[in-house]
C-alpha positions as CSV (number, residue, x, y, z in Angstrom):
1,X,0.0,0.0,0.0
2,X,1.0,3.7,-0.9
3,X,2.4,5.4,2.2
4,X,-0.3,6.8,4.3
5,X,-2.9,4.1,2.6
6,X,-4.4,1.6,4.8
7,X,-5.6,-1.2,2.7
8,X,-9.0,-2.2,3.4
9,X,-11.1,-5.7,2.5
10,X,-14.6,-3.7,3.9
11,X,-15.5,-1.4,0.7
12,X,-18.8,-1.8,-1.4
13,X,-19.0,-4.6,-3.6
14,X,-19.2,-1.7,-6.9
15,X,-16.5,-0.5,-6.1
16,X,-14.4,-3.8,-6.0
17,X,-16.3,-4.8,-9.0
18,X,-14.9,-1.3,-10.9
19,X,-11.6,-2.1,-8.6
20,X,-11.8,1.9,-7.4
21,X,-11.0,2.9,-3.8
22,X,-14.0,2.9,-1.9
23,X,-14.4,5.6,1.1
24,X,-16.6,3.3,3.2
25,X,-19.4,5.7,3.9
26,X,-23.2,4.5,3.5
27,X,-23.5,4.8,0.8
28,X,-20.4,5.3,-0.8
29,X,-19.6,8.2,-3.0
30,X,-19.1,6.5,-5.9
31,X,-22.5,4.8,-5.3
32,X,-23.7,7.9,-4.7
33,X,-22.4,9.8,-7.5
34,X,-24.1,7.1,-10.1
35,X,-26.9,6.7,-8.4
36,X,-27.0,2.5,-7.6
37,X,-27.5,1.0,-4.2
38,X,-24.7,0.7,-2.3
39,X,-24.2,-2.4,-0.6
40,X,-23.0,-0.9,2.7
41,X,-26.5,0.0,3.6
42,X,-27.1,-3.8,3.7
43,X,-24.2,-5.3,5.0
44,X,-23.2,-6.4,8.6
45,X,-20.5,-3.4,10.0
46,X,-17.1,-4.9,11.5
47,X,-17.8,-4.9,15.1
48,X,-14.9,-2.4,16.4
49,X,-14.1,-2.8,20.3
50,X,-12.2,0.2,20.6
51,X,-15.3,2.4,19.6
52,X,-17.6,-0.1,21.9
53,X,-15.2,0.4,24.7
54,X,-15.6,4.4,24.5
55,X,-19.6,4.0,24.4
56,X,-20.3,4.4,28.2
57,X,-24.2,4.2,28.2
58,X,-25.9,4.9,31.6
59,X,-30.1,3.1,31.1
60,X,-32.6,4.5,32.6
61,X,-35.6,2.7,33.1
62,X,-38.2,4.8,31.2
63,X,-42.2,4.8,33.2
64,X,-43.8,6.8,30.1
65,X,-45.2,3.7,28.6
66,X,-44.5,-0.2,27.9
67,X,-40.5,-1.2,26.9
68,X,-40.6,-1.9,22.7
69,X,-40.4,-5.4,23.1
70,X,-43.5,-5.2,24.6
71,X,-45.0,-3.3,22.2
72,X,-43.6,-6.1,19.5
73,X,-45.3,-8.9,21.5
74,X,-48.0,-7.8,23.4
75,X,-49.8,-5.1,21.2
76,X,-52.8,-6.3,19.7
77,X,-52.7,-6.5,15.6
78,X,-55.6,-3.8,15.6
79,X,-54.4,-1.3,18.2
80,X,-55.4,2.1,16.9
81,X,-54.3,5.3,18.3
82,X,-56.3,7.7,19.0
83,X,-55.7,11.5,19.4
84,X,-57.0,14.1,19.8
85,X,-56.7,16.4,16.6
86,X,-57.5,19.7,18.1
87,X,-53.9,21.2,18.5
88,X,-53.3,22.4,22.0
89,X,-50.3,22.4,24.6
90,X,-51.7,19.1,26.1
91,X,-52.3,17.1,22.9
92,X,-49.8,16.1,20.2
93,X,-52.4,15.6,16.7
94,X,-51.7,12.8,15.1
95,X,-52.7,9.8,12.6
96,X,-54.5,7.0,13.9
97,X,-53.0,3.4,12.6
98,X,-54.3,0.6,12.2
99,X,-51.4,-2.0,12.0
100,X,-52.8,-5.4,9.6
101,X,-53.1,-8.7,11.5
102,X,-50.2,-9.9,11.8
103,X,-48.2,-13.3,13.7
104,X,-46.4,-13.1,17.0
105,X,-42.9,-14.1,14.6
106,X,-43.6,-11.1,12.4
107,X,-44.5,-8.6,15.1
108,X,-42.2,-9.9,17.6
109,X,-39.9,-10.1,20.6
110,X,-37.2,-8.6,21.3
111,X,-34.8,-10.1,18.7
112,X,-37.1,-7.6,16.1
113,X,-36.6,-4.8,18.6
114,X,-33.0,-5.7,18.1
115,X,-32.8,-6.0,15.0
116,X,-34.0,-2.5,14.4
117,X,-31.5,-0.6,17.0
118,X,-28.7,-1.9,15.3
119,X,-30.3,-1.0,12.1
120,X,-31.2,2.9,13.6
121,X,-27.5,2.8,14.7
122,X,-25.5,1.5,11.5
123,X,-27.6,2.6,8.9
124,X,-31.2,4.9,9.3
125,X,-29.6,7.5,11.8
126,X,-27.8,8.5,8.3
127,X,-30.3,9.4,6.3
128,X,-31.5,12.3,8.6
129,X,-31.0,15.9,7.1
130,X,-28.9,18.0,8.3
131,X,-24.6,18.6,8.7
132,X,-22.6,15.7,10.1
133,X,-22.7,17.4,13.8
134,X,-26.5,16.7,13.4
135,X,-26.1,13.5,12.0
136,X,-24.4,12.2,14.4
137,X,-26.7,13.4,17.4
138,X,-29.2,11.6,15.7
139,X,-27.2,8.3,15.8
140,X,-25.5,8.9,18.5
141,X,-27.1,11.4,21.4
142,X,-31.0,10.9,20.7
143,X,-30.7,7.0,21.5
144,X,-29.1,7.8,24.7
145,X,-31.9,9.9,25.5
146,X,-34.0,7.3,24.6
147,X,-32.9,5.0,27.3
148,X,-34.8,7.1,29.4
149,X,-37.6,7.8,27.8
150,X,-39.5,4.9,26.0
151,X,-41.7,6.4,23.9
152,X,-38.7,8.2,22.1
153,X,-37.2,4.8,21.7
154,X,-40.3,3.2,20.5
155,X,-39.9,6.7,17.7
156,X,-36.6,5.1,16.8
157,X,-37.4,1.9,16.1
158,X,-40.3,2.7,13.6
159,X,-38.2,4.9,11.7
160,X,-35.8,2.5,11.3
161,X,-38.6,-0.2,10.5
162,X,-39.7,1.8,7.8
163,X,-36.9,2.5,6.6
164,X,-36.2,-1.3,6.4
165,X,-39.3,-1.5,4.7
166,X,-38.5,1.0,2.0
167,X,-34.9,-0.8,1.6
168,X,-36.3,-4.4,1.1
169,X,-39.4,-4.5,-1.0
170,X,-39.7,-8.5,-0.2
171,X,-39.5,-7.9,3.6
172,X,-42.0,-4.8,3.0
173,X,-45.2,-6.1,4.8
174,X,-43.6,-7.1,8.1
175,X,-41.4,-4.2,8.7
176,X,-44.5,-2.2,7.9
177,X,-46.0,-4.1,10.5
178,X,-43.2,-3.6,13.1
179,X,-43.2,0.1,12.1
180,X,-46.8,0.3,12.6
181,X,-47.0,-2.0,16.3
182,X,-44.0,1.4,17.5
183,X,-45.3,4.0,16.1
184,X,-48.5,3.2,17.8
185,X,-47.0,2.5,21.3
186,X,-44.5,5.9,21.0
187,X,-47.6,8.3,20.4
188,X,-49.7,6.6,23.1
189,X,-46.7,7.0,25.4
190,X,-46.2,10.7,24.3
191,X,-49.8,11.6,25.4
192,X,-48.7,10.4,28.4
193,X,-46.2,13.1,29.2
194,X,-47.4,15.7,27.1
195,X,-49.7,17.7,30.1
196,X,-46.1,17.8,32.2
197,X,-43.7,19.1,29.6
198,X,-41.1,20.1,31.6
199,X,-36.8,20.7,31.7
200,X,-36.3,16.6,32.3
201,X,-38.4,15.8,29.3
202,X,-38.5,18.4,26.5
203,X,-35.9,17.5,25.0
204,X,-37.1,13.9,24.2
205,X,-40.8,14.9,23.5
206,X,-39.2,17.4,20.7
207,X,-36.7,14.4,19.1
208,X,-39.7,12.1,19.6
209,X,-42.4,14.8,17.9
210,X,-40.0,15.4,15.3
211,X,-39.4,11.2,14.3
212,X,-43.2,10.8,14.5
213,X,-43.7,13.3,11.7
214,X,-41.0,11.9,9.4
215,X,-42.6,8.2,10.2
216,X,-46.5,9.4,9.5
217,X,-44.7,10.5,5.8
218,X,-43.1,7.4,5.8
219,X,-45.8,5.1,5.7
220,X,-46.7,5.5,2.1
221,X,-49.0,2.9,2.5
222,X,-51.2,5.8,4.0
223,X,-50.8,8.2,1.5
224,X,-53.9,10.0,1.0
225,X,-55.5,13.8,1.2
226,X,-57.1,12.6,5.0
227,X,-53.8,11.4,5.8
228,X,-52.0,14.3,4.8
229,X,-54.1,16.1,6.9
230,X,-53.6,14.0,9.8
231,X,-49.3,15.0,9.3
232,X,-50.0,18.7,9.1
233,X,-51.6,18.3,12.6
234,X,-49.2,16.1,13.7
235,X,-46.3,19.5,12.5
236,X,-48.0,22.0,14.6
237,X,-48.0,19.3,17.4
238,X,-44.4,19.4,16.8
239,X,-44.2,23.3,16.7
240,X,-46.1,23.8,20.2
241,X,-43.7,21.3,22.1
242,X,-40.8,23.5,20.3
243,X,-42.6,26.5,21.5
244,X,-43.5,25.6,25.0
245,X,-40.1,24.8,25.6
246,X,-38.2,26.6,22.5
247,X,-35.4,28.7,25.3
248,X,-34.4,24.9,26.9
249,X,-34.4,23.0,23.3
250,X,-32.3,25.3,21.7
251,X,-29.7,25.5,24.1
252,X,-30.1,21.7,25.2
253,X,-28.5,18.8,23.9
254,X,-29.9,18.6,20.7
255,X,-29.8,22.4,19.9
256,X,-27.3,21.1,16.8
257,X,-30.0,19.6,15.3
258,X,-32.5,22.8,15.1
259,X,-28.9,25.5,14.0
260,X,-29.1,26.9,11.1
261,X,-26.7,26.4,8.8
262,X,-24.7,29.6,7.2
263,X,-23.1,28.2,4.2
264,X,-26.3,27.2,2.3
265,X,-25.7,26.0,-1.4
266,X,-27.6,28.1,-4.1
267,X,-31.1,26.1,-4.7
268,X,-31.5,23.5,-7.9
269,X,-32.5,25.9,-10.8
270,X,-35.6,23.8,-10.6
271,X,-37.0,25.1,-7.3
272,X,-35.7,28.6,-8.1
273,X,-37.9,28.8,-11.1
274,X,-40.9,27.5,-9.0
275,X,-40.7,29.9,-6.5
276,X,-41.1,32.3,-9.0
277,X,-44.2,30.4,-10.2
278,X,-45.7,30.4,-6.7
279,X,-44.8,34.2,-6.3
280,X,-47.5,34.6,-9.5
281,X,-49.8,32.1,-8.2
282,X,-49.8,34.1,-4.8
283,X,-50.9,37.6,-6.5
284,X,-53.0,35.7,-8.6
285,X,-55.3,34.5,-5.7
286,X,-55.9,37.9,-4.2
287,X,-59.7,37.7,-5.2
288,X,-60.2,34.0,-3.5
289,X,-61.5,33.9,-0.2
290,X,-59.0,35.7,2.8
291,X,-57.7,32.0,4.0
292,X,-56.7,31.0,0.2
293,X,-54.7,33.9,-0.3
294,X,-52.9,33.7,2.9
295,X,-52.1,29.9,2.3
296,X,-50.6,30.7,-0.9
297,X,-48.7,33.8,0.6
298,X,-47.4,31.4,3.2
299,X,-46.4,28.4,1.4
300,X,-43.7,31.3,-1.2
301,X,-42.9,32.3,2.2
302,X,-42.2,29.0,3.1
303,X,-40.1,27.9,-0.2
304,X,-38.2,31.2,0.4
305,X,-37.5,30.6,4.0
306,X,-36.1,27.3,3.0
307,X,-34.0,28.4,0.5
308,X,-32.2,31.9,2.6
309,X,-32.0,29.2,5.8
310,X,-31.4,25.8,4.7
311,X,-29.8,23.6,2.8
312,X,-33.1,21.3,2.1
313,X,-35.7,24.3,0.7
314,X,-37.8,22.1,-0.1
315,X,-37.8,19.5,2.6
316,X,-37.9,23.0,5.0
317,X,-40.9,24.1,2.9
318,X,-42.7,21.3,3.6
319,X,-42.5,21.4,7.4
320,X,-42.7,24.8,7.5
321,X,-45.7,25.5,5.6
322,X,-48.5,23.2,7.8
323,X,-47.2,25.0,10.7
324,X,-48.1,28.8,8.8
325,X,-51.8,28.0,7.8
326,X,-54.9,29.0,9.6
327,X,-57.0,26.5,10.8
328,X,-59.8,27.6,8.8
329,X,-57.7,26.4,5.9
330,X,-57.0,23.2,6.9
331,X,-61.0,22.5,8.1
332,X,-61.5,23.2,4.4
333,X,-59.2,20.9,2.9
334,X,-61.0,18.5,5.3
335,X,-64.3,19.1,3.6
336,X,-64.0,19.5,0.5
337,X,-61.8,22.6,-1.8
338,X,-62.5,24.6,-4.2
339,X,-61.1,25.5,-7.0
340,X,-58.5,28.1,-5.9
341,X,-57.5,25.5,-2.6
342,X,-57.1,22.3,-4.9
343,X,-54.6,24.5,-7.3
344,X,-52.6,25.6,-3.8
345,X,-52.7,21.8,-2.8
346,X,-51.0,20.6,-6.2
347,X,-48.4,22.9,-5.7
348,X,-47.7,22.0,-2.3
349,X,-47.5,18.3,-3.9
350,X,-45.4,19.3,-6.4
351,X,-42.8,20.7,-3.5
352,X,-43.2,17.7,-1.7
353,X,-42.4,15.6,-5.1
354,X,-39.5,17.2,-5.2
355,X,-38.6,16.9,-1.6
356,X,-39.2,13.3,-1.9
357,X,-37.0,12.8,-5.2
358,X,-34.0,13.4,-2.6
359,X,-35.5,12.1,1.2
360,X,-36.8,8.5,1.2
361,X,-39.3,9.3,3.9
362,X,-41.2,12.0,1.6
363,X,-41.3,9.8,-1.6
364,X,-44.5,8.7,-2.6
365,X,-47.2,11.7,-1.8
366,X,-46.5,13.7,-4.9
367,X,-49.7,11.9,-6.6
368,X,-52.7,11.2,-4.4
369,X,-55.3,12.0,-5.1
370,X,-57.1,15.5,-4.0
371,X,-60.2,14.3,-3.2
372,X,-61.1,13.6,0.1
């Protein structure tokens, strides 16, 4: 090997097939940079006792709600939560599921609840947005939160279920299930603690809040206008947590997560040019009804915002933008739009296609339908 080179047998298998160096990350860059599937995101990771060793994990035993291999055995296959969908401090909105019937082996035990930690840990935790600091709290900081607070650990475990599912079409159906049985279990448990947010647990109801929202997007199998619905709820759930305890998240252990970033890379010509179609569409619906034309106000707002502040504009847009609208918009998407609120929907579809061409938990909603 070339001075400074440490030969390695661990790289992807396309690379050893093209016989080019491979850097190891999942995915790789060169996978990345073609655009195939990287084995890494599959394979088994060397164990590494060194970094095992420097892990110094202090458990807490969590009272919030059941441990997840609970939730894999004992939950019944047609638990649905139930929430309340009025937002307000004391209620997180959310999306009732209704998990499919399913076999203890397929829901169960903690070997599955295994199974998906060391999945989160190796693989799903990297697929978050944000810089590698963020990243890494992800994979690293929120698990050791959730030690101590079950229903952020029952969070984890259906993201990484889902994202399982997304990875392995043939395995689809019973990490859906698994995804379904946490996510359950995790809002249940967050209702729990909601009426006491307080300095102890903010900071795991916002981590948790946050996972929720990216799982309700992630079960595609949902995708409809009523579900939709059901996630911009479940965003302004998110917002009032941040809210009630915004001055202790921000400067708390996950504060990283929420900084925004500086150095943000001009925005695919794509989305420039759309913004500038939304800025017409926004004058355009000045003689709809008061709520339309604020909607449409706020969702260029929201593209904008995304673009000055982040490095995901659309990905921001779409949080952002639920969080903006009146409630007297959202109870009429609910019942029915008209014409002016279906055209503000599409677009907000189209951002969201877009968002999903680049985040596996957003892919999929571009197209449903816009009828209730």
């Amino acid at each position: 090997p070339r001075l400074g080179s440490k030969k390695s047998r661990n790289g992807c298998k396309h690379c050893k097939a093209r016989r080019v160096k491979c850097d190891e990350q999942m995915p790789c860059a060169n996978c990345s940079k073609y655009g195939v599937e990287c084995s890494l995101l599959t394979a088994p990771i060397p164990f590494n006792t060194n970094a095992q060793a420097s892990m110094n994990y202090e458990p807490v035993t969590g009272t919030e709600s059941e441990t997840p291999s609970q939730a894999s055995t004992q939950a019944s296959p047609d638990t649905q939560s139930s929430i309340s969908v009025t937002p307000s401090p004391s209620h997180l909105p959310g999306i009732g599921y209704a998990p499919s019937p399913a076999t203890s082996g397929e829901t169960g035990g903690w070997m599955a609840d295994l199974e998906l930690m060391h999945h989160y840990t190796a693989h799903a935790w990297n697929t978050m947005p944000g810089v590698d600091q963020a990243k890494q709290t992800w994979g690293y900081g929120v698990p050791q939160e959730a030690f101590r607070h079950n229903f952020l650990m029952h969070c984890i475990l259906a993201f990484s279920a889902y994202h399982l599912a997304y990875i392995n079409p043939s395995a689809r159906h019973k990490y859906r299930l698994l995804a379904s049985t946490h996510q359950t279990a995790a809002i249940t448990g967050i209702n729990r603690v909601l009426p006491d947010i307080n300095a102890a647990n903010c900071h795991a109801l916002w981590a948790a809040a946050s996972l929720i929202t990216l799982n309700a997007f992630a079960d595609s199998s949902s995708n409809s206008l009523d579900a939709l619905v059901e996630i911009f709820y479940l965003l302004r759930g998110m917002n009032t947590i941040l809210n009630t305890s915004e001055p202790l998240i921000h400067t708390g252990p996950f504060a990283v997560i929420l900084r925004q970033a500086t150095d943000n890379p001009k925005p695919p010509p794509l989305v420039s040019s759309f913004l500038v179609e939304l800025q017409s569409f926004a004058v355009g619906t000045s003689e709809s009804s008061p709520a339309v034309s604020r909607a449409a106000v706020d969702l260029r707002d929201s593209l904008q915002f995304g673009i000055d502040h982040s490095g995901y504009p659309t990905m921001r847009a779409v949080m952002l933008w639920p969080v903006k609208l009146d409630a007297e918009f959202i109870e009429a998407i609910k019942v029915g739009q008209d014409a002016a609120t279906g055209e503000l929907l599409a677009r907000y579809l189209q951002i969201l296609g877009y968002a999903g061409a680049e985040w596996w938990f957003l892919a999929g909603w571009q197209n449903i339908s816009l009828d209730s």
